[in-house]
C-alpha positions in Angstrom: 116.0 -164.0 34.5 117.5 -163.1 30.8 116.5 -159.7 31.3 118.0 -159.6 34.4 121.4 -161.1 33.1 121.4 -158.5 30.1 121.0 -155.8 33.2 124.1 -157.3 34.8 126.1 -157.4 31.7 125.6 -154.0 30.4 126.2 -152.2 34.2 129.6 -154.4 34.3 130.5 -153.1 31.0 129.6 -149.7 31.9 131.6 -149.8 35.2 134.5 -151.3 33.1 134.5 -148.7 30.5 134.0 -145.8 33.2 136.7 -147.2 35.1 139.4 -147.5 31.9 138.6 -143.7 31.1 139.6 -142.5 34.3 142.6 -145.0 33.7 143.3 -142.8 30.3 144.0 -140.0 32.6 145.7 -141.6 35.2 148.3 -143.6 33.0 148.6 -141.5 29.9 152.2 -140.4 29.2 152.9 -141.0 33.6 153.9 -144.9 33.5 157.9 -145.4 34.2 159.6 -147.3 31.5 162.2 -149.8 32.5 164.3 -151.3 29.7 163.2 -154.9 30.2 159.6 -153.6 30.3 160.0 -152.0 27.4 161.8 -154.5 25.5 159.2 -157.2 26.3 156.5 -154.5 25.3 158.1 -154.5 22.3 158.3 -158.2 21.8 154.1 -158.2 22.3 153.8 -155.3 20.6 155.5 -156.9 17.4 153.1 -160.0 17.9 150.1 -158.3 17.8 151.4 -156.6 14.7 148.6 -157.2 11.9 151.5 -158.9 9.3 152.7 -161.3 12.0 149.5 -162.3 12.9 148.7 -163.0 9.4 151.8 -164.7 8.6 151.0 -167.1 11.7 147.5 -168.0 10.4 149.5 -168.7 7.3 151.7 -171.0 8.9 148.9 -172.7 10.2 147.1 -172.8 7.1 150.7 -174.3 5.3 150.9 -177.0 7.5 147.8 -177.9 7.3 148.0 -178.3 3.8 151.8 -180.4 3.7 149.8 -182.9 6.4 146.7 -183.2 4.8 144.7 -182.0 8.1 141.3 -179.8 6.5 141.3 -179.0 10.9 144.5 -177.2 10.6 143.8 -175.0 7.5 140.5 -174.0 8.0 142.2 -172.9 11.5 144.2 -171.1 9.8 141.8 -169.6 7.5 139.4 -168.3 9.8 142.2 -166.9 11.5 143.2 -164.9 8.6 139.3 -163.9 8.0 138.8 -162.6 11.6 142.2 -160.9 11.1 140.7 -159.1 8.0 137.0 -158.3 9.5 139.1 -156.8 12.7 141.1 -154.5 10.4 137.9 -153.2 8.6 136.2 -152.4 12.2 139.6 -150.8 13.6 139.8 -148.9 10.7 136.4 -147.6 10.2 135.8 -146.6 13.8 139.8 -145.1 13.8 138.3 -142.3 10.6 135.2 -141.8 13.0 136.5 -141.1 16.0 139.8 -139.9 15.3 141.1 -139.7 18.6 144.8 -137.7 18.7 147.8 -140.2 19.8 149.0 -139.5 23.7 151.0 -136.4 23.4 149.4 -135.2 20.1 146.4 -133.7 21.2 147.7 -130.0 21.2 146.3 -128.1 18.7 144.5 -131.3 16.7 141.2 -129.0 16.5 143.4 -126.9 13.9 144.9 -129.8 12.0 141.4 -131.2 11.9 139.6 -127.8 10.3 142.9 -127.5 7.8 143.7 -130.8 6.7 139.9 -133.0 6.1 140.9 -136.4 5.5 139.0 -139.8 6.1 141.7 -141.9 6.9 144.6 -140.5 9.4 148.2 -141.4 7.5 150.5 -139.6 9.8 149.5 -141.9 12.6 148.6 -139.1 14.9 144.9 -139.0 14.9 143.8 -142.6 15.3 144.5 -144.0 18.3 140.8 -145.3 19.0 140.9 -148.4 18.9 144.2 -150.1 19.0 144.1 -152.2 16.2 146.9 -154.7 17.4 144.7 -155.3 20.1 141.7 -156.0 18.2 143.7 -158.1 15.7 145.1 -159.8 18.5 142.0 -160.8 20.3 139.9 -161.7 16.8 142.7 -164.3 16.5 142.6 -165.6 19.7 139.1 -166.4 20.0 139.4 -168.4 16.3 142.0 -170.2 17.7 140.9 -170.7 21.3 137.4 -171.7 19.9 139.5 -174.6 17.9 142.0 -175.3 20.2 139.9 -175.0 23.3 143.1 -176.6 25.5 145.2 -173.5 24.7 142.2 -171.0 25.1 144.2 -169.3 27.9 147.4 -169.2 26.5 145.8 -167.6 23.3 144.1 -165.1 25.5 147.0 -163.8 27.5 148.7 -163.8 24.6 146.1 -161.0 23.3 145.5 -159.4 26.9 149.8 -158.8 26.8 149.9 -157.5 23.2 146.9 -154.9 24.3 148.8 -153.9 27.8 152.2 -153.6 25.7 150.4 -150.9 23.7 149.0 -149.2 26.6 153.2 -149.2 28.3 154.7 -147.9 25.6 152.1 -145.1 25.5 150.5 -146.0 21.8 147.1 -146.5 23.1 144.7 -145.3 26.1 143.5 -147.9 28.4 139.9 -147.2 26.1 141.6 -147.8 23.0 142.7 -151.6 24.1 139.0 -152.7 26.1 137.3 -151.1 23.1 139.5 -153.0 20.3 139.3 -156.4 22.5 135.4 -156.0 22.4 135.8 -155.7 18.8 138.0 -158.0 18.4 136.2 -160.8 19.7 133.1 -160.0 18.4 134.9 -160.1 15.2 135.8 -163.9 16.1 132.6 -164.7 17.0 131.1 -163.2 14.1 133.1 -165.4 11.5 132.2 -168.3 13.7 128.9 -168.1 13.7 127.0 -171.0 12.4 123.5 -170.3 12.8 121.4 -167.4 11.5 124.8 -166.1 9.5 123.3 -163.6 7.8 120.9 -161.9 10.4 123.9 -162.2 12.5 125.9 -160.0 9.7 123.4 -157.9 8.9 123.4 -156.7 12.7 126.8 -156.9 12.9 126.8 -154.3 9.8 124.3 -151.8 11.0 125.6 -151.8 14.4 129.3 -150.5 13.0 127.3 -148.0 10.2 125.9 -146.7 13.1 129.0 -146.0 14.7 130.6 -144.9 12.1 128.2 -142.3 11.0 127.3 -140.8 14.4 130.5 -140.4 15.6 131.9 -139.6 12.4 134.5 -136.7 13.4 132.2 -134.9 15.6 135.6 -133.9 17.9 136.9 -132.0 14.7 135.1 -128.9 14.5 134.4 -126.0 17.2 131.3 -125.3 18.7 128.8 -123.3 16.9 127.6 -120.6 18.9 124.9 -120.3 19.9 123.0 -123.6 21.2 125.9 -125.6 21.3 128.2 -123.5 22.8 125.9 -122.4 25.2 125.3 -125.6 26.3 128.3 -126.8 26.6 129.3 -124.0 28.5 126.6 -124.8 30.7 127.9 -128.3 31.8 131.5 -127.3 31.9 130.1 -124.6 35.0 128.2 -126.9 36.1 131.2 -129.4 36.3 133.6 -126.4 37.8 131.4 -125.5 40.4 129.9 -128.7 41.9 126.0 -127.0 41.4 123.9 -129.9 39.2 120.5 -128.3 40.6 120.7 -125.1 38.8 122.4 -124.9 35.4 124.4 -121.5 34.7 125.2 -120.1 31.9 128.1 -117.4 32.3 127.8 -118.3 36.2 124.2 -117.0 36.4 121.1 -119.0 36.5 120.0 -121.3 32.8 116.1 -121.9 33.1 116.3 -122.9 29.3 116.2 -126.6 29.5 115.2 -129.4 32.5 118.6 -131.0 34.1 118.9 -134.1 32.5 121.0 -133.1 29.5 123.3 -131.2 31.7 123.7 -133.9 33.7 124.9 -136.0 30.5 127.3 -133.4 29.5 129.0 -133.1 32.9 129.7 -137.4 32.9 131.5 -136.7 29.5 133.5 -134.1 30.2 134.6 -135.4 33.7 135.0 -139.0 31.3 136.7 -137.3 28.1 138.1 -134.3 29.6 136.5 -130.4 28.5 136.7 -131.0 24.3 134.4 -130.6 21.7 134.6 -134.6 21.2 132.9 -134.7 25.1 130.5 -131.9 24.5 129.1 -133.5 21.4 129.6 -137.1 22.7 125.9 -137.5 24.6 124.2 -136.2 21.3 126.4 -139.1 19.3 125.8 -141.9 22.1 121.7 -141.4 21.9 121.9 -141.4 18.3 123.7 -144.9 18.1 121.2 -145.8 20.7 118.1 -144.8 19.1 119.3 -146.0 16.0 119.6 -149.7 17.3 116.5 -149.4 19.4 114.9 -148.9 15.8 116.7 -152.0 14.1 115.5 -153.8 17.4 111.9 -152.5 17.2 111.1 -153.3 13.9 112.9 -156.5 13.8 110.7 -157.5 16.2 107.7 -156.0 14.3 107.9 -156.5 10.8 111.3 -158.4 10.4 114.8 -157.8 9.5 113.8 -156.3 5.8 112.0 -153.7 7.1 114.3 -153.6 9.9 117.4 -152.7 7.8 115.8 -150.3 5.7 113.9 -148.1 8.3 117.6 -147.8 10.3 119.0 -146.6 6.9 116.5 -144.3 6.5 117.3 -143.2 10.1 120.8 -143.0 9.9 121.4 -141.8 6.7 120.1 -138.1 6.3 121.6 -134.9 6.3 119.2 -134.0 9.5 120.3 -136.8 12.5 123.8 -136.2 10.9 123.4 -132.7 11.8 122.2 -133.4 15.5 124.0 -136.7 16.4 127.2 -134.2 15.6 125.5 -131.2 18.1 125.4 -130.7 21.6 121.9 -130.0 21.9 119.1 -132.0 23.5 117.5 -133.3 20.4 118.8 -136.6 20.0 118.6 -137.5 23.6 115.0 -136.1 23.6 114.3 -138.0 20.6 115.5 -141.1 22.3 113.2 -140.9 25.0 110.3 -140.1 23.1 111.0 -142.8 20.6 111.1 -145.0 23.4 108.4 -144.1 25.0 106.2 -144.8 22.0 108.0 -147.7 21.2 107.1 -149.2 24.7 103.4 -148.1 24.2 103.1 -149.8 21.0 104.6 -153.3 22.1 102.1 -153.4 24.8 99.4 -153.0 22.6 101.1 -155.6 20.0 101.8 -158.0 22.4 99.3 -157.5 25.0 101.6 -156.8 27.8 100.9 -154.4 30.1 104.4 -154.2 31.4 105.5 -152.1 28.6 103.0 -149.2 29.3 105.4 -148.6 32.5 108.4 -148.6 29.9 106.0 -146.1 28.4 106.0 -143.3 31.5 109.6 -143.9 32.7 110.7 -142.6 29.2 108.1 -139.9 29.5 109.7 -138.7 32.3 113.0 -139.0 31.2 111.7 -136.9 28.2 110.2 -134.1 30.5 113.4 -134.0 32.5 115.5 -133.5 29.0 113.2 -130.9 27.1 110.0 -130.1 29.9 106.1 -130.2 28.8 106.6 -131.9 25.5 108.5 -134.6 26.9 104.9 -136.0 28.0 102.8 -134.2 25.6 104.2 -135.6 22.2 104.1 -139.6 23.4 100.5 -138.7 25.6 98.7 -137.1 22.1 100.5 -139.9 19.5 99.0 -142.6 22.0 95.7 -141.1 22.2 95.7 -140.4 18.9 96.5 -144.0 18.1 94.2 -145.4 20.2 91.1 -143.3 19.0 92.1 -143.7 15.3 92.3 -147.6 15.8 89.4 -147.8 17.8 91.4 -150.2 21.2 89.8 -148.1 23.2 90.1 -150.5 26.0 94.3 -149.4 26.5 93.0 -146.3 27.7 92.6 -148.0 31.1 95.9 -150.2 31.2 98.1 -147.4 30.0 96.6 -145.2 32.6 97.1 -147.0 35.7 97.9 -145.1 38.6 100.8 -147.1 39.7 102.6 -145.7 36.5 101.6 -142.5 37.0 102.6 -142.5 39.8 106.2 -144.1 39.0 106.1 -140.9 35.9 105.7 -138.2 38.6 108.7 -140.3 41.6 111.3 -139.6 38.4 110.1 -136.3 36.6 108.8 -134.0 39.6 111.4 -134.0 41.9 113.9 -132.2 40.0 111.1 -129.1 39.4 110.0 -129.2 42.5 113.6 -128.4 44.0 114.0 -125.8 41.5 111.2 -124.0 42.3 111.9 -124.0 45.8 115.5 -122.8 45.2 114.3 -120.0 42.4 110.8 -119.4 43.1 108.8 -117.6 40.4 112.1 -116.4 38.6 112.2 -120.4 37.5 108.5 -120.7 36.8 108.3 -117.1 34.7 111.3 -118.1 33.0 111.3 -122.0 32.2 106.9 -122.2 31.6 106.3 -118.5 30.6 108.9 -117.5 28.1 110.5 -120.5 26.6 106.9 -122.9 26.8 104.4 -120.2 26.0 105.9 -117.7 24.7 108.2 -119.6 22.2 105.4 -121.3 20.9 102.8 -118.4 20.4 105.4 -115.8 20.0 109.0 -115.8 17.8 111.6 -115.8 19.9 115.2 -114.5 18.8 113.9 -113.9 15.5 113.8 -117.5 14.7 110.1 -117.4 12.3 109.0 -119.0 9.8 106.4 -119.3 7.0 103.8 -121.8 7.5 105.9 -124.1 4.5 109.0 -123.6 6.4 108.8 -127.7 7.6 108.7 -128.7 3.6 111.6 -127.4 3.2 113.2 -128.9 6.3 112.1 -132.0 5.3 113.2 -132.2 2.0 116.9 -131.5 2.4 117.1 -132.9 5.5 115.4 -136.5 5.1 116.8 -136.6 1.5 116.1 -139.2 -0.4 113.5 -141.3 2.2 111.3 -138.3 1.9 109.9 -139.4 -0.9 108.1 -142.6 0.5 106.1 -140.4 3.6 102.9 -139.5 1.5 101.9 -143.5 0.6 103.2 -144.9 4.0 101.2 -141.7 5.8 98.4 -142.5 3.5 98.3 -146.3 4.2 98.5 -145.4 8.0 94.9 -143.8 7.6 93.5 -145.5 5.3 94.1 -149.1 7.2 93.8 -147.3 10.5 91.4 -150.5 11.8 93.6 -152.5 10.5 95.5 -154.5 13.1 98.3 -155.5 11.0 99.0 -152.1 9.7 99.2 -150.5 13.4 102.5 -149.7 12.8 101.8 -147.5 9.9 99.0 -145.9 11.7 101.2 -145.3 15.1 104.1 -143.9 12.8 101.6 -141.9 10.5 99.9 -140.1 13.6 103.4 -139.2 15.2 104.6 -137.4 11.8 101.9 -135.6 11.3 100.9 -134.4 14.7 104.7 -133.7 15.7 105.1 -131.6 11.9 101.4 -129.6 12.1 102.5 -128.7 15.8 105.2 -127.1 15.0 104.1 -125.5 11.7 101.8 -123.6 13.8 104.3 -122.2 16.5 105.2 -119.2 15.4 109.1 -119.6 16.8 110.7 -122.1 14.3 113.9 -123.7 14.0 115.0 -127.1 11.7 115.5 -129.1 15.1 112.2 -128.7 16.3 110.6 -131.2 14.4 113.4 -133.7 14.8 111.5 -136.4 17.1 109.4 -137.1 13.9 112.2 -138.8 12.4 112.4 -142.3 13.6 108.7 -142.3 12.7 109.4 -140.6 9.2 112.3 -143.7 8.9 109.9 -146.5 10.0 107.8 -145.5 7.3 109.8 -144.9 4.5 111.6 -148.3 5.8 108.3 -150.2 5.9 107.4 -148.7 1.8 110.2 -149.6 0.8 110.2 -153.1 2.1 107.0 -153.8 0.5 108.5 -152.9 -2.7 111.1 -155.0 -2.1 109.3 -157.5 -1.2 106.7 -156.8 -4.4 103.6 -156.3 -1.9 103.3 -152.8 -3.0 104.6 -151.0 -5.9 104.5 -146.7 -5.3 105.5 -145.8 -8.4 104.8 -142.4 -7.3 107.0 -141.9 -4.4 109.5 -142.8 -6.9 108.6 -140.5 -9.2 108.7 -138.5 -6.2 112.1 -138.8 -5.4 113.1 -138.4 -9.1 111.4 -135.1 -8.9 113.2 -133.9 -6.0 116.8 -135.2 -6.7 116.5 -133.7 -10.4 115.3 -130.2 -8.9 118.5 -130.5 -6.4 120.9 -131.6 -9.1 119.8 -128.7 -11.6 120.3 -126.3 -8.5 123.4 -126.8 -7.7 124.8 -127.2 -12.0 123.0 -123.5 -11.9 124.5 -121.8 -8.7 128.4 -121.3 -9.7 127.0 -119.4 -13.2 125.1 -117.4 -11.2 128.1 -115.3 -9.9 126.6 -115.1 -6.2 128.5 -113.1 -3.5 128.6 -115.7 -0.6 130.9 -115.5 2.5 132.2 -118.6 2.2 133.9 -119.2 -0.9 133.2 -123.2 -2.2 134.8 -123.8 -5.3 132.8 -124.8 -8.6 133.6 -128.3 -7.9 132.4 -128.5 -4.9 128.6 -127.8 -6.4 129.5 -129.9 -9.6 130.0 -132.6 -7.2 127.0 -132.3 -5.2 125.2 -131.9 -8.5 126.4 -135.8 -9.1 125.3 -137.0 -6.0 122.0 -136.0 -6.8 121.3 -136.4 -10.3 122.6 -140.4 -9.5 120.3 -140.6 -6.8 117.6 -139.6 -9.7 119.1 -142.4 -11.6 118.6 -144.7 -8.9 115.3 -143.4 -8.2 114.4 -145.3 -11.8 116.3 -148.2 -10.9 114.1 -148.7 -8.2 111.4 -149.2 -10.3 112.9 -153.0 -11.7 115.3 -154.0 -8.6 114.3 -151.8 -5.7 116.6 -153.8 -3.0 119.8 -153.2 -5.1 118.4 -149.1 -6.1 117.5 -148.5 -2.2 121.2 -149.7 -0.9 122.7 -147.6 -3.6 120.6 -144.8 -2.0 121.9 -145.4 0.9 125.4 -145.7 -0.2 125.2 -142.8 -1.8 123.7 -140.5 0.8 126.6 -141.9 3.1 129.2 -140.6 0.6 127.1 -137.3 0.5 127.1 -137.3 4.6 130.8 -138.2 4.8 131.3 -135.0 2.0 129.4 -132.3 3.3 131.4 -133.3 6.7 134.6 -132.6 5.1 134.0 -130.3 2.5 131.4 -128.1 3.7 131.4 -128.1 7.3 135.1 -127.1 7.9 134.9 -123.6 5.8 131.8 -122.6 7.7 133.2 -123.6 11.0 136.0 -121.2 10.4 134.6 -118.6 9.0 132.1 -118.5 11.7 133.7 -119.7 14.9 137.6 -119.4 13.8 138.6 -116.7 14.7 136.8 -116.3 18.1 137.9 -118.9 19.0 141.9 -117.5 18.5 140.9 -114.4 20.7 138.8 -116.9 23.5 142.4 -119.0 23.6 144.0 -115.8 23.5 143.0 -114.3 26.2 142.7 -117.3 28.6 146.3 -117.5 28.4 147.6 -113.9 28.5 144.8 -112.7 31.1 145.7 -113.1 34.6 143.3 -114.4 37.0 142.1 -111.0 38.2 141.7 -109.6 34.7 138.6 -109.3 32.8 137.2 -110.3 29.4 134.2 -109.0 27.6 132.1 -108.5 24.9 130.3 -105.9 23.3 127.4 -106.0 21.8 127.7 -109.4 20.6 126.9 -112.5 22.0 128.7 -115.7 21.2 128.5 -118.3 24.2 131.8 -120.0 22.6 134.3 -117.3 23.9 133.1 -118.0 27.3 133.7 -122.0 27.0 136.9 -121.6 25.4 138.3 -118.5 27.6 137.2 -121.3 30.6 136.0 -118.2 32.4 133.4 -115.6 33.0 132.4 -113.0 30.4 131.1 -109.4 30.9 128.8 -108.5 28.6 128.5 -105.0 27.5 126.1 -103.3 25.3 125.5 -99.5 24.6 123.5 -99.0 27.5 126.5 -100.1 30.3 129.3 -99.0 28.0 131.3 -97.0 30.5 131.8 -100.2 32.8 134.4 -101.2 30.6 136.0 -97.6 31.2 135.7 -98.2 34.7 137.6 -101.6 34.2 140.1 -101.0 32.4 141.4 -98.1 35.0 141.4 -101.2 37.7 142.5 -104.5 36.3 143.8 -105.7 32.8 141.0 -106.0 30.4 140.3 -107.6 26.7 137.4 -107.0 24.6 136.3 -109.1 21.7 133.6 -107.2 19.5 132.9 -106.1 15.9 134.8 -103.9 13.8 131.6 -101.8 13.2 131.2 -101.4 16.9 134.8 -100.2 17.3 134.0 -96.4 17.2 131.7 -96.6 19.3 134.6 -97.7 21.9 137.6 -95.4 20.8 137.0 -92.1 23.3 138.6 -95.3 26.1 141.5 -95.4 24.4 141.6 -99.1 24.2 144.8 -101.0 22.0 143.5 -102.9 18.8 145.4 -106.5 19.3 143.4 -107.7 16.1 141.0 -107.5 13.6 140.1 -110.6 11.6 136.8 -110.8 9.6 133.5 -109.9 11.3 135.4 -109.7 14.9 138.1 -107.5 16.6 140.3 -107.8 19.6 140.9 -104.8 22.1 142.9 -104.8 25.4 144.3 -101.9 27.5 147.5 -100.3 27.2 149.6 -103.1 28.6 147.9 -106.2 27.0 150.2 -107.9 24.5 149.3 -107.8 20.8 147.6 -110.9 19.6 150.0 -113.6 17.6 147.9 -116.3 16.0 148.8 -120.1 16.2 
């Protein structure tokens, strides 16, 4: 009956938050202001203000004091404290999300790229959430939890100040539900009498996670090629109404499954066709695999081990990368996390109910990335479960009831397809990007056999360090009962990272589902040093190693006189330099209070994270996406609906998105269709300036040449005039 009230619950919420996002649309910048409207807006407005508020739990506070009532102040008190915690929510999620006021949104992505910042001081860029709502509310619940006979009057009170901001067009409909969640959870927070710090603890993680993956991921363009051709992908499929068949460039996609196209369509018929939407499923299964982990362990091991495998999790350079991508990798690590999370609590807790949680996530996985959707979770299983000798879950996890329940969600999709495509789809989606990409390379994405080494030691820096003795433990206690956990997490690592050192096609997102595993472990090490269990004086050493090697890198690289295409200052390495050689530092500090040296770890790769996002990130964006992006924009204004933009010999799936239309893609080989255009229709090229001569005996007009790309057009196109 709980579960089934935590079902209600979270579909309500959904519904409610579904609903206020079409709202945003509907009500944005359209509602009629009346001057008494207004004025009373105003009057609510200035109540929910955070000073006013503060200066009435004061007064409360004050008159507690001059009549002796200890009721009254801490009243007032806790008011002020919810008031406080309220802000520092509002505030953090406002530099994550940073979500452009009504009216403001035009031309934010170039404010972003130009001006990095963490905190928004123009007002502008922070409208998610409203923090006079959240303040607001916070308050209200102190006071209506100590006042229950005014409860309601507190809670209009707050409900008015939030649709006040939503009238005089400061906030989306969004901004006020989401800031009078927070709000009252802020309230409830400070109230809390039992399990305080468990409840804080949670409270903390769940807003780190937040904060981190949805840090600014609206800021930046789409990188060609996976993300923009993705997105592209859903914003088709959106256009024209097809969610069997995925297209890319309106011609069949037999890349990836549906599910993640499906995902990408919600957001952008949600959050409108922005970089924010395209990115947002990637960021939404990160937070959500995230606190699955804190859950999981939790229940486990505890909340020690708990904290410090979702740290581990969160904090690396990697799920960074790929909570901030619109790719599958994050929702398909999701569902493979869950799937072995489900398999491992039925075998912890002898309940067979989980091994169906186990093949509805499998198929979930299979409809999000195809075969290894089911292979990864059906090998780590096996693998477990031969390792460990439980031989006897072999039967309960294969029960044909959810089997069968694994092919009702993951076979109907395929099955359609291939009736609709025929062997096109199976050559395509099972021969070249299932076989082939694993026994051949495909777009020249190889590798040597080390390649994964490398990926893992820049991109789970500094928890990297504590794989080897958690691995090792795994195995060695492999009989073990109690150390199942370390088994389970041992065999997923190393069967996901020999896989795919063997494939000869290799990219750093491949091995990505490892990493909740690679976390658990480095999370459960570190607890037992913590906890003074087990002291690995070698993965600390370890991590010294590694952190010292970075540090003396990047001191070495600005004397080295390198010719790079993107220009980062000396500073820029200096400072990385310090991020590392303190992590070395704290690698030492480990050694004689290891709790205090891991959360300075962590602290300190979330500085890193929140530096290479605003330092690094924005010169590569525009030096590589930049300027086609000015030409895509370009053209989709100044080309009428009957003209035709293409490429040549390049391809970028980002002009496409951005140009919101069709490209022609021309190559050596079908050169002279773009002759024959441009004698018909109006016509815009974007290539490179090498390719140029190649194109001059047309006679096409140069509109601009910027970097590695230049813009033709025939006669009558107008030249090109940056924003």
């Amino acid at each position: 009956m709980k579960s089934e009230k935590v079902f209600a619950v979270l579909v309500s919420i959904a519904v409610l938050v579904a609903f206020s996002v079409r709202l945003d649309y509907l009500l944005a910048g359209s509602i009629p202001q009346y001057p008494a409207a207004v004025t009373l807006s105003k009057v609510f407005s200035t109540i929910g203000n955070g000073v006013f508020l503060f200066l009435a739990c004061a007064a409360v506070y004050v008159a507690g004091m001059l009549r002796g009532d200890n009721y009254l102040k801490s009243s007032g008190k806790e008011g002020v404290f919810a008031l406080l915690l309220s802000s520092l929510f509002v505030h953090l999620l406002k530099a994550s999300f940073e979500r452009p006021r009504i009216g403001k949104g035009t031309g934010a992505i170039d404010y972003f790229l130009q001006n990095p910042y963490v905190f928004d001081l123009t007002g502008k860029y922070n409208s998610f959430p409203s923090g006079h709502t959240a303040a607001s509310f916070a308050v209200a619940y102190v006071l209506a939890r100590k006042f229950p006979r005014f409860s309601g009057l507190f809670y209009l009170t707050a409900f008015l100040v939030g649709i006040s901001r939503v009238y005089l067009g400061s906030h989306y409909p969004t901004d006020v539900l989401a800031a009078a969640f927070l709000g009252v959870a802020s309230g409830y927070l400070l109230l809390a009498k039992t399990q305080v710090s468990e409840k804080w603890i949670t409270a903390g993680v769940a807003m780190l996670i937040l904060f981190v993956t949805f840090f600014k991921s609206g800021g930046f363009l789409l990188f060609d090629v996976d993300e923009a051709v993705f997105s592209e992908a859903a914003r088709e499929m959106v256009e024209t109404g097809n969610f069997i068949t995925p297209t890319y460039n309106y011609e069949p996609r037999y890349d990836k499954p549906i599910l993640i196209y499906w995902f990408m369509s919600i957001a952008f018929k949600l959050f409108g066709t922005t970089e924010f939407a395209a990115r947002f499923t990637s960021g939404l299964f990160g937070a959500l695999l995230s606190f699955m982990t804190f859950l999981f362990v939790r229940n486990v091991k505890g909340l020690l081990p708990a904290l410090l495998a979702t740290l581990a999790l969160v904090l690396n350079i990697e799920f960074f990368v790929y909570s901030h991508s619109a790719v599958t990798d994050m929702t398909l690590a999701f569902f493979i996390t869950a799937s072995l999370f489900a398999f491992y609590l039925g075998a912890h807790h002898a309940n067979e109910r989980w091994f169906m949680w186990f093949w509805v996530a499998s198929a979930l996985a299979v409809l999000t990335k195809g075969v290894v959707g089911l292979l990864f979770p059906s090998v780590i299983a096996g693998g477990f479960i031969l390792l460990s000798k439980r031989t006897e879950l072999i039967r309960q996890i294969l029960r044909p009831s959810h089997i069968g329940l694994f092919l009702l969600i993951s076979a109907p999709w395929f099955i359609i397809q291939f009736m609709v495509n025929g062997w096109e789809f199976f050559n395509a989606f099972i021969v070249k990007h299932h076989i082939k990409r694993y026994s051949g390379v495909i777009s020249s994405h190889g590798g040597p056999f080390y390649y994964y080494f490398l990926v893992l030691l820049a991109g789970f820096f500094p928890w990297v360090a504590m794989l080897v003795p958690g691995i090792y433990r795994g195995l060695k206690e492999r009989l073990d009962r109690e150390s199942g956990l370390y088994l389970l997490c041992a065999v997923w690592v190393l069967f996901v990272f020999v896989f795919f050192s063997i494939s000869r096609t290799k990219l750093p997102n491949y091995i990505f589902p490892l990493f909740p595993a690679a976390a658990i472990l480095s999370g459960l090490v570190m607890a037992g040093m913590v906890e003074g269990a087990r002291r690995s004086k070698a993965a600390l050493l370890t991590l010294l190693f590694i952190a010292g090697l970075f540090a003396s890198a990047l001191l070495v690289i600005p004397s080295l006189g390198l010719e790079m295409d993107i220009n980062y200052p000396p500073k820029f390495f200096f400072v990385l330099a310090a991020l590392f050689a303190t992590a070395a530092a704290l690698s030492i500090a480990a050694l004689y209070r290891p709790f205090s040296a891991f959360m300075g770890l962590s602290a300190l790769t979330l500085v890193l994270i929140v530096f290479l996002r605003l330092y690094a990130l924005p010169p590569a964006n525009i030096y590589l996406q930049k300027t086609l992006f000015d030409y895509s924009r370009f053209a989709r204004v100044n080309l009428p609906s009957n003209g035709v933009l293409a490429t040549y010999e390049i391809n970028k799936p980002s002009i496409a998105f951005y140009a919101r239309r069709g490209v022609v893609k021309a190559d050596k080989t079908n050169v002279h269709r773009l002759g024959e255009f441009a004698r018909s229709t109006p016509l815009m090229i974007i290539t490179t300036p090498s390719r140029y001569k190649e194109l001059k005996d047309y006679g096409f007009k140069v509109l601009d040449s910027r970097g590695d790309y230049m813009l033709l057009g025939t006669e009558n196109a107008p030249h090109f005039r940056p924003k």
